[in-house]
C-alpha positions as CSV (number, residue, x, y, z in Angstrom):
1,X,0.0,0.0,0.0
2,X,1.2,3.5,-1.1
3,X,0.5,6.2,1.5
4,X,-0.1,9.9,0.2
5,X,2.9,12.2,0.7
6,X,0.9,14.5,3.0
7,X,0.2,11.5,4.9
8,X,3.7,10.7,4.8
9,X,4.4,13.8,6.2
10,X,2.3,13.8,8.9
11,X,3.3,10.4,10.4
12,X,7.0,12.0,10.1
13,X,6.1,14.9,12.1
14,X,4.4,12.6,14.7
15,X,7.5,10.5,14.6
16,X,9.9,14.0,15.0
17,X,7.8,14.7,18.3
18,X,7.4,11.7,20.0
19,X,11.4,10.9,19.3
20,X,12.2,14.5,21.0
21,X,9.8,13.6,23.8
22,X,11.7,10.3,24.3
23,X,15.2,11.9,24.2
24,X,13.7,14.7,27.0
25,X,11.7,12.1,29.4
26,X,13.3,8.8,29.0
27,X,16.1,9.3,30.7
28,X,14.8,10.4,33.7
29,X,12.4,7.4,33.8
30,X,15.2,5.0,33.4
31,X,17.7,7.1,35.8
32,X,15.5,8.8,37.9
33,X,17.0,11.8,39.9
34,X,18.1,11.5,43.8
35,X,15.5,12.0,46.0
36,X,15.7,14.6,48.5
37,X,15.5,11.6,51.1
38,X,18.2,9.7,49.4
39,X,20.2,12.8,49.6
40,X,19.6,13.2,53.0
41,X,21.6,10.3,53.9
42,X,24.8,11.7,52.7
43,X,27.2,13.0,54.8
44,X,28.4,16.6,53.4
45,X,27.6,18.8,50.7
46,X,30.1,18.3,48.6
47,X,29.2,14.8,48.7
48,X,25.8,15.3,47.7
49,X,26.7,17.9,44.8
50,X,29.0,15.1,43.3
51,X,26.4,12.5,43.8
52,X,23.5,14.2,41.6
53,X,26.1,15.5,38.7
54,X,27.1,11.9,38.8
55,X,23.2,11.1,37.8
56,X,23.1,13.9,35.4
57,X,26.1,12.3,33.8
58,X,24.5,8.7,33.6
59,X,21.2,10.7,32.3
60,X,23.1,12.9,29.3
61,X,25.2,9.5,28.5
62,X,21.9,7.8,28.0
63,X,20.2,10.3,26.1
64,X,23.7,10.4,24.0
65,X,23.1,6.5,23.1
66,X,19.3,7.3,22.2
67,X,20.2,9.9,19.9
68,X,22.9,8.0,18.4
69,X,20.5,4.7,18.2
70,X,18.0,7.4,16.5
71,X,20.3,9.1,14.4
72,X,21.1,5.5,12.8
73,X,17.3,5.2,12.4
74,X,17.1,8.0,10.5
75,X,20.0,7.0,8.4
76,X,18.4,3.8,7.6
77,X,15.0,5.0,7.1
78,X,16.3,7.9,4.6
79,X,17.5,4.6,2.6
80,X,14.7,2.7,2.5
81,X,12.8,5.9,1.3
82,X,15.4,6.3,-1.3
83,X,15.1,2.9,-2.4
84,X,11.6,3.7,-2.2
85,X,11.6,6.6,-4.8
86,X,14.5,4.9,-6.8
87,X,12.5,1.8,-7.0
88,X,8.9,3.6,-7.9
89,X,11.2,5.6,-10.6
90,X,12.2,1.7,-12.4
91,X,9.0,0.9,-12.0
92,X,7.8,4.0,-13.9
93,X,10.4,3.5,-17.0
94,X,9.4,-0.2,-17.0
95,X,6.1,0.8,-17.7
96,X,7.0,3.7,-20.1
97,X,9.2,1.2,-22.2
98,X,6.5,-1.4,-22.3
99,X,3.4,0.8,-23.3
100,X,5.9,2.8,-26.0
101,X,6.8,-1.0,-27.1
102,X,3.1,-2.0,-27.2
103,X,2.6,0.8,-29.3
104,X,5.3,0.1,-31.7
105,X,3.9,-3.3,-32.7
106,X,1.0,-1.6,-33.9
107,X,3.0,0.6,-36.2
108,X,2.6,-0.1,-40.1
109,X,6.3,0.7,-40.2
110,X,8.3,-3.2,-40.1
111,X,11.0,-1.3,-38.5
112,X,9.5,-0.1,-35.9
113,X,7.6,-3.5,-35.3
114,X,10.9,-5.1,-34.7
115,X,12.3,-2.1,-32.0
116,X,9.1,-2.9,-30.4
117,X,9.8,-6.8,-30.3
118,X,13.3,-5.9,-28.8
119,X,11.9,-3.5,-26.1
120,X,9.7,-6.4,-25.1
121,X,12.7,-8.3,-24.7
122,X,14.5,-6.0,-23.0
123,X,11.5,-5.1,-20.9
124,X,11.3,-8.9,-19.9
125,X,14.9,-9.3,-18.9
126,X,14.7,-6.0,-16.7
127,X,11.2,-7.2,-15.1
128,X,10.8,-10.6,-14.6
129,X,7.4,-10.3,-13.1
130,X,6.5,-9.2,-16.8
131,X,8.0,-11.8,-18.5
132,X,4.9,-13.9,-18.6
133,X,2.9,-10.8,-20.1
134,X,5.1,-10.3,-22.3
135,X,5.1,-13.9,-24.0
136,X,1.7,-14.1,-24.3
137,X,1.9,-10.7,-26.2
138,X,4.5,-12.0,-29.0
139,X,2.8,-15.2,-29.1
140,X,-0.4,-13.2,-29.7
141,X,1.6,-11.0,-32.6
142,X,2.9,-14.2,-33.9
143,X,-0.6,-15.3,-34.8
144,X,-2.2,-12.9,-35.8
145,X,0.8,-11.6,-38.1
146,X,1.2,-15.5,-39.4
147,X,-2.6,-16.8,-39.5
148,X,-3.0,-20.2,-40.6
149,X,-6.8,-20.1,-39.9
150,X,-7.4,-23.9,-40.3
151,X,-11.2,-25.0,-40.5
152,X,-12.4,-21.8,-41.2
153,X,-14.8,-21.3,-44.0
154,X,-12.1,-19.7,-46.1
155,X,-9.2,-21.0,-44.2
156,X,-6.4,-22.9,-45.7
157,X,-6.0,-26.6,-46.9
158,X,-4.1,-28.4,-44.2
159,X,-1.8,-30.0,-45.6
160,X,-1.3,-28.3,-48.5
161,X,-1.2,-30.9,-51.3
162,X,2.2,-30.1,-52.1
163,X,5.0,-28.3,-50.2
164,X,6.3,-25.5,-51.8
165,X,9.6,-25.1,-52.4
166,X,9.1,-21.2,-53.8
167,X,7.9,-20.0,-50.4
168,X,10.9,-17.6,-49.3
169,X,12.6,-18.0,-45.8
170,X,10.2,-16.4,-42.6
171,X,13.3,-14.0,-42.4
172,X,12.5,-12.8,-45.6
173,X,8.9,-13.2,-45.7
174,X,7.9,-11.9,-42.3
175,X,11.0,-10.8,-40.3
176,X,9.0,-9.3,-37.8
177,X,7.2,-12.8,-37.1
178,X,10.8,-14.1,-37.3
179,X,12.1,-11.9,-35.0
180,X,9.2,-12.9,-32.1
181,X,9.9,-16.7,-32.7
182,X,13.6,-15.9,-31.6
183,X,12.9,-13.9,-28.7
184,X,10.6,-16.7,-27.5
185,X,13.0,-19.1,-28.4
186,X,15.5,-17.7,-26.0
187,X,13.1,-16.5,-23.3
188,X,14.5,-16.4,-19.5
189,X,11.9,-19.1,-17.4
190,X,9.4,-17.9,-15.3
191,X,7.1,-20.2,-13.2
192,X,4.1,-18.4,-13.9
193,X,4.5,-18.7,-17.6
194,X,1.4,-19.5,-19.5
195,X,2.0,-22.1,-22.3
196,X,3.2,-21.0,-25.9
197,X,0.0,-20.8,-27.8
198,X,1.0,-20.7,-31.4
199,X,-1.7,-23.0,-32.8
200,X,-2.9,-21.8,-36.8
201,X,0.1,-20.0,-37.2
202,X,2.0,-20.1,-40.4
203,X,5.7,-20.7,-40.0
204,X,6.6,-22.3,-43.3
205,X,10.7,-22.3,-43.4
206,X,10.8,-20.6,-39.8
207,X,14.5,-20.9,-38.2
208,X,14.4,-21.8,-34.9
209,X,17.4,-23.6,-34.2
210,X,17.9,-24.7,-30.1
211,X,14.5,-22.9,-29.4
212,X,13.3,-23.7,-26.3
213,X,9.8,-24.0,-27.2
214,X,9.2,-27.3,-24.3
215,X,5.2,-27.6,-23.6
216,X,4.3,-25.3,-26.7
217,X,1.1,-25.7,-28.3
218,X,1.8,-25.5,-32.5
219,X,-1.8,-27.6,-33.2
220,X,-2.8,-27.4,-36.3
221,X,0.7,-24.8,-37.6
222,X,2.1,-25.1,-40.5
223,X,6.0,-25.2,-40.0
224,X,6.8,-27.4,-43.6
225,X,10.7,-26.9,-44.2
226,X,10.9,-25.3,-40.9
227,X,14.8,-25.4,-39.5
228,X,14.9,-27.0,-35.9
229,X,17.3,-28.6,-35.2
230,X,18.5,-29.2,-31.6
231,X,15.2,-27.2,-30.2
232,X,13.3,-28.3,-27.3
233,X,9.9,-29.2,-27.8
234,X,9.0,-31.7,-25.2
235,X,5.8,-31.8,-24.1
236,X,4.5,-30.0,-27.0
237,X,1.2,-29.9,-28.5
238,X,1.8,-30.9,-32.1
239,X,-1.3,-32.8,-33.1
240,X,-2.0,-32.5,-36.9
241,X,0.9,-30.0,-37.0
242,X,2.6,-29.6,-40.5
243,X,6.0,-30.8,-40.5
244,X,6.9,-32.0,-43.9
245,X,10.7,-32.0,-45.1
246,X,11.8,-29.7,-41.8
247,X,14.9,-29.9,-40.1
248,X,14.2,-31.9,-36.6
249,X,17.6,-33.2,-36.8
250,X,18.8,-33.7,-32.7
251,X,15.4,-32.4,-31.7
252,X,13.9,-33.1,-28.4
253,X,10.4,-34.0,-28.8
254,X,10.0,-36.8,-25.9
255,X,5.9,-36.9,-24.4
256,X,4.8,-35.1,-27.5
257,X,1.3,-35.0,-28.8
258,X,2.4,-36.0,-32.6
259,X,-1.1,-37.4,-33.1
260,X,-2.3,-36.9,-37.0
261,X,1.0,-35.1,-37.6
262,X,2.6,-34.7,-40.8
263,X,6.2,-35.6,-40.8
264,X,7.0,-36.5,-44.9
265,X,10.8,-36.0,-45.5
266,X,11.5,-34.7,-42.0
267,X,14.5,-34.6,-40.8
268,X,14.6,-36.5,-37.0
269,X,18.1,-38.5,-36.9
270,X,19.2,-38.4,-33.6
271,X,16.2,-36.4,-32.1
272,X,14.2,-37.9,-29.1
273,X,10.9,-39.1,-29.3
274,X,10.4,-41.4,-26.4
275,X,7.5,-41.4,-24.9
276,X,5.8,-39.3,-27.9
277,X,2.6,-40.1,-29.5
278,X,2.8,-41.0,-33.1
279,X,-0.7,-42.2,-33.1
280,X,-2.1,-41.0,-37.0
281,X,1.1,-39.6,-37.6
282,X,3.0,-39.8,-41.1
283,X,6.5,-40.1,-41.5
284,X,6.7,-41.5,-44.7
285,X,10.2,-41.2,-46.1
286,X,11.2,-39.4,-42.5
287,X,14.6,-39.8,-41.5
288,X,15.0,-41.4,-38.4
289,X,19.0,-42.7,-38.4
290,X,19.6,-42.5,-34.4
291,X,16.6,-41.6,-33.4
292,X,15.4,-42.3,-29.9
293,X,12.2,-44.0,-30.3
294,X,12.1,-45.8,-27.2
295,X,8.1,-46.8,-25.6
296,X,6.6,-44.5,-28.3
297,X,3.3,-44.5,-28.5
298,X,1.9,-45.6,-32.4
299,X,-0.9,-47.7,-33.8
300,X,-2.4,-49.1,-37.0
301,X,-2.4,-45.4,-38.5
302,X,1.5,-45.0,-37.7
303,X,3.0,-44.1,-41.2
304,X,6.5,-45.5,-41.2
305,X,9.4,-44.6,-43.9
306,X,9.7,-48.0,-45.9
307,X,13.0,-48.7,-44.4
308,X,11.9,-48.1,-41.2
309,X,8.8,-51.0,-40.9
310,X,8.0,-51.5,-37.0
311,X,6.2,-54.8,-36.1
């Protein structure tokens, strides 16, 4: 809770007085001065002069101590407000940078799209309580830049009856969707992360070589001649995903939802597939030299390459 400054003020003033009143009266309660009984006890006058600037002495030595103790609580307290201030003042940029990147991903301008992917990046790295926010943002600017509106009504065949070799690099064809698959790619963790929704998205010939893309959901993508080699993708959603003559090569796809995927030509020697679910799945002419294929799980509508027959 933020208090109002003139709140703030107040409490400091009430602070000021009763630490002034404490300095004054405290040490008098704690070292109370000779009584004029107690006094009367001692023999002489010199005696009993000495006695009560002796009890001054202890009094002003205490008070010394409290203002001391107090002077390091305001020491420490002037911190904490300047960590305050210097913390409300990050906070403030942070939120600056981010609306101003927002706002950039709008723009019609491709260069200006890409600072903005950048700033997010940044933003994330400097605020890690936004790095979930800001995923879900580039993996909402991913689809809607790269729809691959499957099932609609005027939506795309999936698959395609042929792949096409023409179709350009995503760097070339949409840099800016290129540029939001890396960032993810190479996203810090955070355990409040909401999965990778990138279902209907087109990323024909994507690069996204060591991506760490584990538990993302790509149903229904089409990433034919996609390069991916070495990236993580365990635990992904991949049903009916389009993966015809892409680079899988050292992939780890272990527990992944392959069901009804199409995997023609793709390149999986040495990648890991145990425990995925090939059920439906096509991997006619795949390559699978080294490929860990260990308690996979398949049935009568596995496709297997011809030289790679399972019984």
């Amino acid at each position: 809770m933020r208090l109002h400054p003139k709140v703030l003020g107040t409490l400091g003033g009430v602070a000021v007085l009763i630490a002034l009143a404490a300095v004054v009266w405290l040490p008098r309660g704690v070292y109370p001065p000779l009584t004029a009984r107690e006094l009367g006890h001692v023999a002489g006058e010199e005696k009993r002069v000495e006695l009560q600037q002796a009890q001054s002495q202890v009094q002003n030595n205490f008070r010394s101590q409290l203002l001391q103790a107090m002077g390091g609580l305001v020491v420490v307290a002037g911190a904490a407000v300047g960590w305050q201030q210097l913390r409300l003042a990050r906070e403030g940029q942070i939120t600056e940078r981010f609306t101003r990147a927002i706002d950039h991903l709008g723009s019609e301008t491709l260069d200006v799209r890409l600072g903005g992917i950048y700033a997010l990046e940044r933003v994330a790295k400097n605020s890690p309580d936004d790095r979930p926010t800001v995923t879900d943002i580039l993996c909402a600017f991913v689809r809607e830049h790269a729809r691959w509106p499957v099932g609609a009504p005027d939506g795309p065949e999936h698959p395609t009856p042929t792949v096409d070799r023409q179709v350009p690099w995503l760097t070339t064809r949409a840099p800016d969707v290129q540029t939001a698959l890396y960032v993810l790619g190479r996203r810090p963790g955070h355990p409040q992360e909401h999965t990778l929704y990138l279902s209907r998205a087109d990323l024909r010939r994507a690069q996204l070589t060591r991506a760490q893309l584990a538990g993302t959901n790509l149903r229904h993508s089409n990433l034919a001649r996609a390069h991916m080699p070495s990236s993580n993708l365990e635990n992904g959603q991949l049903r009916n995903v389009d993966l015809r003559h892409a680079c899988l090569r050292g992939a780890r796809l272990s527990h992944a939802d392959l069901r009804d995927a199409h995997l023609e030509h793709a390149d999986l020697r040495q990648a890991i597939l145990h425990r995925a679910d090939l059920r439906g799945a096509n991997l006619s002419d795949a390559y699978l030299d080294g490929a860990d294929l260990t308690d996979v799980c398949v049935d009568d509508t596995t496709t297997w390459p011809d030289t790679h027959r399972r019984t």
